[in-house]
Each structure stands twice: as C-alpha cells, then as structure tokens.
C-alpha positions as CSV (number, residue, x, y, z in Angstrom):
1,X,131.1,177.8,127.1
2,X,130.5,176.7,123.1
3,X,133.6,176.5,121.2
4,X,134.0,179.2,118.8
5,X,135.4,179.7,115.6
6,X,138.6,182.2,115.6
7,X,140.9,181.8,112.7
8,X,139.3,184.7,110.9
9,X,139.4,187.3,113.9
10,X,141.0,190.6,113.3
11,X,143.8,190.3,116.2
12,X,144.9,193.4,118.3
13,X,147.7,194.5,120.2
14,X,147.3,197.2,123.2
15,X,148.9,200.6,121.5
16,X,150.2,201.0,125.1
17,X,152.3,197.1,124.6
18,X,155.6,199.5,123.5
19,X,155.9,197.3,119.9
20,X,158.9,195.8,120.8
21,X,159.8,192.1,120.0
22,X,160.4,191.5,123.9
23,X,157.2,192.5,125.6
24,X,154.9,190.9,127.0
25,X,151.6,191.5,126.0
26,X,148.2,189.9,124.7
27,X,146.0,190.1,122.0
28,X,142.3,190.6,121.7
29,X,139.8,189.9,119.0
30,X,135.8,190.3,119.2
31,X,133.4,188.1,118.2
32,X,129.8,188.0,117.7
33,X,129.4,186.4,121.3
34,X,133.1,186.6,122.9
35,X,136.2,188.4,123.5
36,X,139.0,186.5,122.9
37,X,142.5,186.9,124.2
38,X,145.8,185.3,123.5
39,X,149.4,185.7,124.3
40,X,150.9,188.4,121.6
41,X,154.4,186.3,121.1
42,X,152.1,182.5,121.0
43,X,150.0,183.2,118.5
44,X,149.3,179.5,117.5
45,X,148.7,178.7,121.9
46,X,146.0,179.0,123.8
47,X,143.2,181.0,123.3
48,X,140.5,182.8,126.2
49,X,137.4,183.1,125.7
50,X,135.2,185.4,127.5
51,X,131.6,186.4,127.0
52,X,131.2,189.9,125.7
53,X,129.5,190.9,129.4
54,X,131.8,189.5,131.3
55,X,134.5,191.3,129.4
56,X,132.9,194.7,129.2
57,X,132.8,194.6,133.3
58,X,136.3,193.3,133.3
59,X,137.4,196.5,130.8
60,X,135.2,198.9,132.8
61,X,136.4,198.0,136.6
62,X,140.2,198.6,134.9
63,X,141.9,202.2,136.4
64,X,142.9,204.4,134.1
C-alpha cells in the first residue's frame, strides 16, 4: 500500500474507551483513501493503515 501523509489527520478516540489515562485503546483518523489507526497512549508509534473498504467491512462485521 502507498505511503500516506498523516500528520494533519483529525485523531479519534472510541467514546466507549472510558477517558481514563490507563486504558487501552486506539485511535482512528480517515483519509481520502485510508483509515488509519494507532495506539491512543503512542501517539508518535506505529501507524495502520487500511483501505477505506477494507475498513468499512471490518466496522460492519463488528457486534454491537
């Protein structure tokens, strides 16, 4: 997959993560082409990318 630009993505945090300083949760941030997702409390790690399909499938197979 192409590299893509993220230091300008609007970051967010599930509203079901508690808010806490201890939990564990991730961050997501949509691009033209991608979803992105990184760990909440590594801001500056890793980042996944994930093409907007593949994510929308992923989002939509979830229980609720």
């Amino acid at each position: 997959m192409p590299s893509v630009h993220m230091s300008n993505a609007r970051w967010r945090k599930s509203s079901r993560s508690g808010g806490g300083n201890n939990d564990n949760c991730v961050e997501v941030a949509v691009a033209e082409t991608v979803v992105a997702v990184r760990d909440s409390k590594n801001a500056a790690g890793a980042v996944l990318t994930f093409p907007r399909t593949a994510w929308s499938e992923f989002v939509a197979g979830v229980p609720r």
